[in-house]
C-alpha positions in Angstrom: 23.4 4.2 -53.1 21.2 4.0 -49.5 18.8 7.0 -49.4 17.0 8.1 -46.2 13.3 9.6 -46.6 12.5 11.9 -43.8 8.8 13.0 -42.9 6.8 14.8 -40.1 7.4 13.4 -37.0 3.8 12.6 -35.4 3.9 11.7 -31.6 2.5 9.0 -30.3 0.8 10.0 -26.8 -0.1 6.2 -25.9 3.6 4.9 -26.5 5.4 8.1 -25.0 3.5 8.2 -21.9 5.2 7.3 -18.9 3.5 4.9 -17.0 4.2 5.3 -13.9 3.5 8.8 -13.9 0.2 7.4 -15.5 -0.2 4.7 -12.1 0.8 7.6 -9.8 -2.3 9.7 -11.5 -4.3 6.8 -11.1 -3.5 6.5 -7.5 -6.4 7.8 -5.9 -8.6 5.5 -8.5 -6.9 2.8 -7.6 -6.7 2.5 -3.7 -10.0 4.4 -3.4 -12.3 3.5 0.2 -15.6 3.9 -0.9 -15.7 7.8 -0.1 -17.0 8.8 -3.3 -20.3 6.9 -2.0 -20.2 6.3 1.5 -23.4 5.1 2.1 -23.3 2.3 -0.2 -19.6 1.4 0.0 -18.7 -1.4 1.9 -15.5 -3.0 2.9 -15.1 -6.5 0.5 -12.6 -8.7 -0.9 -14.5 -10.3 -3.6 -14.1 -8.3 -7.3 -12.0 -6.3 -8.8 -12.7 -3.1 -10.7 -14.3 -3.5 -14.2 -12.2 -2.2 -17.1 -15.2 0.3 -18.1 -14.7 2.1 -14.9 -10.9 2.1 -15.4 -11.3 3.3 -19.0 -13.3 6.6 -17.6 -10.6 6.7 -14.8 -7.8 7.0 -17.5 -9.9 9.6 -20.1 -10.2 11.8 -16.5 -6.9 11.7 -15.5 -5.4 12.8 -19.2 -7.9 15.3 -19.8 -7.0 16.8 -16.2 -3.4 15.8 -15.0 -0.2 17.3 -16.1 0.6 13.9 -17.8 1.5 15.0 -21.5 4.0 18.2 -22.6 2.0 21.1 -24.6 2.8 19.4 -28.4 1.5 16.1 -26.8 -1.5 17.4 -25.1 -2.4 19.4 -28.8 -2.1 15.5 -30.4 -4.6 14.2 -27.6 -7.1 17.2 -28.4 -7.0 16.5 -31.8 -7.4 12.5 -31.4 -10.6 13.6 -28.9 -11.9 15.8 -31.5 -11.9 13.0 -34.1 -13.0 10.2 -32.2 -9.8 8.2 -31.4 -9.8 9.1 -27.5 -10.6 5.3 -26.9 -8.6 3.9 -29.1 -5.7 5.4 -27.1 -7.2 4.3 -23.9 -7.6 1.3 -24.9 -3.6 1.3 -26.0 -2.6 2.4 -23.0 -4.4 0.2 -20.9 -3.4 -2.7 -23.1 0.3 -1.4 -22.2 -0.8 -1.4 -18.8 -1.6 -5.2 -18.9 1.9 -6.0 -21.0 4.3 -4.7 -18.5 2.3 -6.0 -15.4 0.6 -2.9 -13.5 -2.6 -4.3 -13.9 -3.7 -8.1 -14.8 -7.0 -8.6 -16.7 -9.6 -11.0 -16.4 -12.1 -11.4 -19.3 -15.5 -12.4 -19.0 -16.6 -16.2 -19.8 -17.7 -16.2 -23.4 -21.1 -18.4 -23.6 -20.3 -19.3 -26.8 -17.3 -21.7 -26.1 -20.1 -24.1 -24.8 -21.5 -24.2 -28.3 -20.7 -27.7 -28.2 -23.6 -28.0 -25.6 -27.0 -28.2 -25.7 -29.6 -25.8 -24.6 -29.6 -22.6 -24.9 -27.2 -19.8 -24.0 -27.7 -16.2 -23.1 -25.8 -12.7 -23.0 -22.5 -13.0 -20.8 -24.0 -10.9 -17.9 -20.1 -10.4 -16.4 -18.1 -7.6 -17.3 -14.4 -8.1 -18.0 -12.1 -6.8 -14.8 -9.4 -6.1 -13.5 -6.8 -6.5 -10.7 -4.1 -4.2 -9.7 -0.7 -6.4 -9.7 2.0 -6.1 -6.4 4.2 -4.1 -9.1 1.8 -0.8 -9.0 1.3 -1.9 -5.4 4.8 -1.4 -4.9 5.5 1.4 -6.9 3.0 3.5 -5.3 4.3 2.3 -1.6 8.2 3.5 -3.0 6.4 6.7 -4.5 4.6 7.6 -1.0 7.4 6.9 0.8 10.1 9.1 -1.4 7.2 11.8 -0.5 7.4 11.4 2.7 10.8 11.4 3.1 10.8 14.2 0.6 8.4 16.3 3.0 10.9 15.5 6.3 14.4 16.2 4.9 15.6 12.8 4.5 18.3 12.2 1.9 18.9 8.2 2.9 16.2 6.2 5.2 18.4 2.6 4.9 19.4 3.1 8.8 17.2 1.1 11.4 18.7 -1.0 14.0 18.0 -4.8 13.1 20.4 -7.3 13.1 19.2 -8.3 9.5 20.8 -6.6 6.2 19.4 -3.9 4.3 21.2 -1.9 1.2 22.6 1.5 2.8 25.8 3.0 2.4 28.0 1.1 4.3 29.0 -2.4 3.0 29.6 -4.7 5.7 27.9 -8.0 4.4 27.3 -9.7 1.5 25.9 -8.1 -1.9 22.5 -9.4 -3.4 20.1 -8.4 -6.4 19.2 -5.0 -6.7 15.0 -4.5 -6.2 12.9 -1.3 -6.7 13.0 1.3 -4.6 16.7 -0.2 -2.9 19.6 2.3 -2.6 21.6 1.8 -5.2 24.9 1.5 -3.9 26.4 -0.9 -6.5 28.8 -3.7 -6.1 30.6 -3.4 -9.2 32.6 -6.4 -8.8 29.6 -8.6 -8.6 27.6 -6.7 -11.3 30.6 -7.7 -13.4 31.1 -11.1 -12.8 27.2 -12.1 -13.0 27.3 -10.4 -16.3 30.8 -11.9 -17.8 29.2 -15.4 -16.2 26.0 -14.7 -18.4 27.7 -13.1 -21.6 30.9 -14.5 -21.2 33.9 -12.3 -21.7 33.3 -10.0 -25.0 33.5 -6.4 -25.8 31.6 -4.8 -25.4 29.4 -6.6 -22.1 26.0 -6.3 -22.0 25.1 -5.8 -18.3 20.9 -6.6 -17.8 19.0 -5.4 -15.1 19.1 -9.0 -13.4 23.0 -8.4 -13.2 22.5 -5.4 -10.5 24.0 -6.4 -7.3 24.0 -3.9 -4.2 25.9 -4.1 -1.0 24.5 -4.4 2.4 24.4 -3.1 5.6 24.8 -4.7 9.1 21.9 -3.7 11.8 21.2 -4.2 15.7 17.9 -5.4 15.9 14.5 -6.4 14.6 11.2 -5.2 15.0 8.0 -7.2 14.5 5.1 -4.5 13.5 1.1 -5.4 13.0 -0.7 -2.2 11.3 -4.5 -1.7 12.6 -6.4 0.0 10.4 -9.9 1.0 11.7 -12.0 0.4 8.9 -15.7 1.8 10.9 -18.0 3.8 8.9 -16.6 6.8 10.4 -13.3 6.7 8.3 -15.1 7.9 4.9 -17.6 10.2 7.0 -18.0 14.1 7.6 -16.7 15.0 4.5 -13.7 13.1 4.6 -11.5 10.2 3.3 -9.3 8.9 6.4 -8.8 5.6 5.1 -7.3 6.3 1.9 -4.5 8.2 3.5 -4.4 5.6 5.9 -3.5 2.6 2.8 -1.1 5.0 1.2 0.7 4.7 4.9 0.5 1.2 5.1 2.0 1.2 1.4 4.9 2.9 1.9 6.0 1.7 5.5 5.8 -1.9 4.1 8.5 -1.4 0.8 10.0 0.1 3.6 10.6 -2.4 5.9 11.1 -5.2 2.6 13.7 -3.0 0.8 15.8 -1.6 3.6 14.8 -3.3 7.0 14.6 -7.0 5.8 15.1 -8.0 9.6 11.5 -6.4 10.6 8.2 -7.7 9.3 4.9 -5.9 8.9 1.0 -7.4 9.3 -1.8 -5.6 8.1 -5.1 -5.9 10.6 -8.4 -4.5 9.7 -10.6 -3.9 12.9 -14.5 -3.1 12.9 -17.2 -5.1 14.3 -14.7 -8.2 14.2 -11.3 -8.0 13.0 -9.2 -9.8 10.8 -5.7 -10.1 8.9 -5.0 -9.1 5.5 -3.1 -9.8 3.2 -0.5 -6.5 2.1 -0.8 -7.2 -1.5 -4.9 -6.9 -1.2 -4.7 -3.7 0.6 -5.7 -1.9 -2.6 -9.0 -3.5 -2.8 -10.1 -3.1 0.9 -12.9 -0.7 1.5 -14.8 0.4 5.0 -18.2 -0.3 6.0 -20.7 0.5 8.1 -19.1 -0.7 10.7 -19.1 0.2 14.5 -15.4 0.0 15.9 -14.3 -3.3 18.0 -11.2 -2.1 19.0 -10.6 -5.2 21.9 -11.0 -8.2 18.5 -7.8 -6.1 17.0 -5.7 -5.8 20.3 -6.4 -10.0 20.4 -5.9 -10.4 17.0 -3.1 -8.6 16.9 -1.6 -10.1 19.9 -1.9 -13.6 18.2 -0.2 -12.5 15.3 2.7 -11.4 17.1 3.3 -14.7 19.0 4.8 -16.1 15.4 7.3 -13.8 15.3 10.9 -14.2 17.0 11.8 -10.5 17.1 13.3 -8.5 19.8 10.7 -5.8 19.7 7.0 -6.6 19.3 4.9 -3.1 18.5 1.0 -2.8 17.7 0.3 0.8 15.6 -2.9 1.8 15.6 -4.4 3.8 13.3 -8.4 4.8 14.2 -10.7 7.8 14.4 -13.1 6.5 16.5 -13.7 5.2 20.5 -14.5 1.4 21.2 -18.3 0.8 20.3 -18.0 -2.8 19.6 -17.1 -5.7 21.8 -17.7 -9.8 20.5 -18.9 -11.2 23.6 -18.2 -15.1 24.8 -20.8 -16.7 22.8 -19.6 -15.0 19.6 -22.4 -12.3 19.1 -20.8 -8.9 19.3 -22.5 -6.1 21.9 -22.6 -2.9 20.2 -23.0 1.0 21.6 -22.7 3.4 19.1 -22.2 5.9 21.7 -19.1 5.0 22.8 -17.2 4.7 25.5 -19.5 2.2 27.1 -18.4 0.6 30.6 -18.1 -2.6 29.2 -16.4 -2.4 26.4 -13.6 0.3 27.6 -13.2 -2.4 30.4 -12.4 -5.2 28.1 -10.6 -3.6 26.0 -8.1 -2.3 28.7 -7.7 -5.3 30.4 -6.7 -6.4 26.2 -4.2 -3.8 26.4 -2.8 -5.1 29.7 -2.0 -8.4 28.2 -0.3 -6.4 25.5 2.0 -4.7 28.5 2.8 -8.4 30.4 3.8 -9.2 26.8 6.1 -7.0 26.0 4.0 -5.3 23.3 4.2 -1.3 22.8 1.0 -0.1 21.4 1.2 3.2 19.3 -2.0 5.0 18.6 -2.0 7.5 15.4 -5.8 9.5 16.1 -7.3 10.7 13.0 -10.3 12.5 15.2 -9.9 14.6 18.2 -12.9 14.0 20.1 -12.8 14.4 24.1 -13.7 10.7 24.4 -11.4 9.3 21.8 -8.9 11.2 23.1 -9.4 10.0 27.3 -9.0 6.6 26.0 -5.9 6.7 23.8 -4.5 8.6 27.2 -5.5 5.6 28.8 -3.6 3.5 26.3 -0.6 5.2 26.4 -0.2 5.4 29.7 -0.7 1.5 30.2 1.6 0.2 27.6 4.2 3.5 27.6 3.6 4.2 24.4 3.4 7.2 22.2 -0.3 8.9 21.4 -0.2 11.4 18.2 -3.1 13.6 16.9 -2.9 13.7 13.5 -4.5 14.8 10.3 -4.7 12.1 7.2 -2.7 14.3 5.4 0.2 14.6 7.9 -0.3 10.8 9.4 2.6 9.4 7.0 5.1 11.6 8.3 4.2 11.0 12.1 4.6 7.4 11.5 7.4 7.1 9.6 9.5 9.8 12.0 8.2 7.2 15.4 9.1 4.4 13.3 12.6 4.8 12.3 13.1 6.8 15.5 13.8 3.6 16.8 16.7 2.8 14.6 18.5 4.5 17.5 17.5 2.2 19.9 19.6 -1.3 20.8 17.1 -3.7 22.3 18.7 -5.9 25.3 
């Protein structure tokens, strides 16, 4: 005869955790600009974090989010009280690593080399890591849901390209489901890629590869390149701009890859120079002390645009600052922290007309309101007719996402 032994349950807090609510609380850690030190932060692309300061990152956020229920939170008072804090953190983050949300590079070990001779010394790195594009992309999807959330949309899978996208209406062909895609299933394809796999037997197992969604005709396509100021001024005066700013840049690009696949998105990072970036390193970018050479992004970005065969070319511009920066002929750049200097407003205008001969609408997001800031953006606007918005970081997502998908009402000729 079987018997079954039953005992206390104990919970687990390292395996029951959600970890995407653990990412999502980890956000700000993550995608953080140097505001917490602004006068020795700098923007860079070399390193990653070290898993020490993602370690204290992790204790803060369970000792002060809303991450575990009431019995849960009991368990991790008790584990803190007798000394087994990291060892769950250490769990968690080893979790972390196993189902890709963060990759982890290990110091070199000096003694591999013991085949060598002479001497060897401490490893002086520490190990680090790298956020993957899988908490990238969640945390675009999760911004973006907010968003949405925040302006009343129920379904945001309607733009005009003449690309497909999952929506509600099935007009073309399905394809594999992805994160963050509607999911309005074809069930006659989900079937048949599982009976293929499985072959026909009771009962079918259907995996998450087997997903396939239907997709949506659309109009037209759009080719976008993001400028993110990235001057000194954006973690300044008791306030993080530029954070708010990558969240933005986040969520608008798994917007345009999960339901405008017609459109494409560049990321360009403007200070004393400017240059592109890859989306997937967005995470890592931090400002500097930087003045802001707004004319190297318009030319930058005006480059970038001439690869793409789209049938509407836009520049958004996200900045808080006036044009102090200008890179003259010889390749030294002329600087006025003033702003507003005659030369440099004069070049950069006669930037933004080439933008107008070429067809490019520039859209300027302002995350300062300052008279001079402000005169030139006018300027902007009224050269290239497009749209100026004073905004706060806070309320910058939704002004760009309503001008953005504005235009899915729009047929370009």
């Amino acid at each position: 005869m079987r018997f079954t032994r039953y005992k206390k349950y104990v919970p687990d807090p390292a395996g029951e955790m959600s970890l995407e609510d653990l990412v999502n609380a980890l956000a700000d850690y993550f995608l953080q600009s140097g505001f917490q030190n602004p006068y020795s932060g700098f923007y860079e692309m070399q390193g990653e974090h070290t898993l020490e300061e993602l370690r204290q990152a992790i204790e803060q956020a369970l000792m002060n989010s809303d991450l575990l229920d009431e019995e849960l939170r009991e368990r991790l008072s008790q584990m803190q009280m007798e000394g087994q804090l990291d060892e769950l953190i250490e769990n968690l983050i080893e979790r972390m690593q196993q189902e890709d949300y963060i990759s982890v590079d290990q110091p070199h070990d000096p003694a591999t080399q013991s085949s060598l001779t002479g001497q060897t010394g401490d490893a002086q790195e520490r190990a680090r890591f790298e956020v993957t594009d899988k908490s990238l992309d969640f945390l675009g999807f999760k911004t973006l849901r907010d968003l949405l959330g925040s302006l009343g949309k129920s379904n945001f899978g309607r733009h005009d390209t003449r690309d497909l996208a999952t929506g509600i209406e099935a007009s073309g062909a399905s394809r594999t489901y992805e994160f963050g895609d509607t999911l309005n299933l074809d069930i006659t394809a989900t079937l048949s890629r599982a009976i293929h796999r499985e072959g026909l037997n009771l009962p079918l197992n259907i995996e998450y590869s087997d997903l396939q969604v239907h997709q949506c005709e659309y109009q037209s396509s759009c080719a976008t390149v993001l400028m993110l100021d990235c001057s000194h001024s954006m973690i300044l005066y008791g306030e993080d701009r530029f954070t708010p700013a990558k969240r933005v840049a986040m969520a608008l690009s798994h917007l345009i890859r999960t339901q405008y696949p017609g459109d494409s998105l560049s990321l360009l990072l403007f200070h004393d120079s400017a240059e592109e970036v890859p989306l997937s390193q967005l995470a890592r970018v931090q400002v500097g002390p930087y003045y802001t050479n707004t004319r190297e992004g318009l030319r930058l970005a005006q480059r970038i645009l001439q690869r793409q065969r789209k049938d509407m070319k836009q520049i958004v511009m996200i900045t808080d600052g006036k044009p102090s920066a200008l890179t003259l002929d010889d390749g030294r750049i002329y600087k006025n922290a003033f702003g507003l200097d005659p030369l440099v407003v004069s070049q950069t205008l006669e930037e933004v007309a080439k933008c107008k001969r070429a067809g490019i609408l520039i859209n300027t997001f302002m995350l300062a309101s300052d008279y001079g800031l402000v005169q030139f953006v006018q300027k902007v606007t009224e050269m290239c007719r497009g749209k100026a918005y004073f905004t706060t970081p806070y309320t910058l997502g939704q002004y760009l996402l309503m001008d953005y998908m504005s235009r899915k009402t729009k047929t370009i000729h």
